[in-house]
C-alpha positions, -999 to +999 in steps of 0.1 A: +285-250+122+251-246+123+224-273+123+209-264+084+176-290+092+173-263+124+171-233+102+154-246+076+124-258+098+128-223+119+128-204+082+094-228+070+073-214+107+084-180+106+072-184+069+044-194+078+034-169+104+040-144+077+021-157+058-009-160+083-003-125+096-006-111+060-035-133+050-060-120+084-044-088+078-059-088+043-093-105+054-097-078+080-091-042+056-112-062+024-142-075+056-143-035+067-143-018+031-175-042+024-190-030+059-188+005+048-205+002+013-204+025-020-194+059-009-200+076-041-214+110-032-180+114-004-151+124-026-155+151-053-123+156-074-118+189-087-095+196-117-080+229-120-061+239-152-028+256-151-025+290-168+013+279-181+019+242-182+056+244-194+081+220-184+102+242-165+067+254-147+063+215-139+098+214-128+095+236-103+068+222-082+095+194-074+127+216-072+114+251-058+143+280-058 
């Protein structure tokens, strides 16, 4: 049988890891977006209306025949 004090110890550092891993991970992508600053001339969004907005129109663009 295994020894549970083992795994439980072994479960708590790869926990742990994780959790560090995920944290710097986090630090890193929020550290660059602030380097970069407001972008707020880069993306234009352009809305285009449908001639025929029926459900079976909307439909379709998921299940083409």
């Amino acid at each position: 049988m295994a020894d549970h004090r083992g795994l439980g110890r072994l479960g708590w550092a790869f926990g742990a890891v994780t959790a560090a891993v995920l944290l710097s991970a986090a630090v890193v992508v929020v550290t660059s977006q602030a380097d970069q600053g407001p972008n707020a001339g880069a993306a234009q969004f352009v809305a285009a209306a449908m001639q025929s907005a029926s459900a079976h129109d909307f439909a379709n663009l998921f299940h083409p025949r």
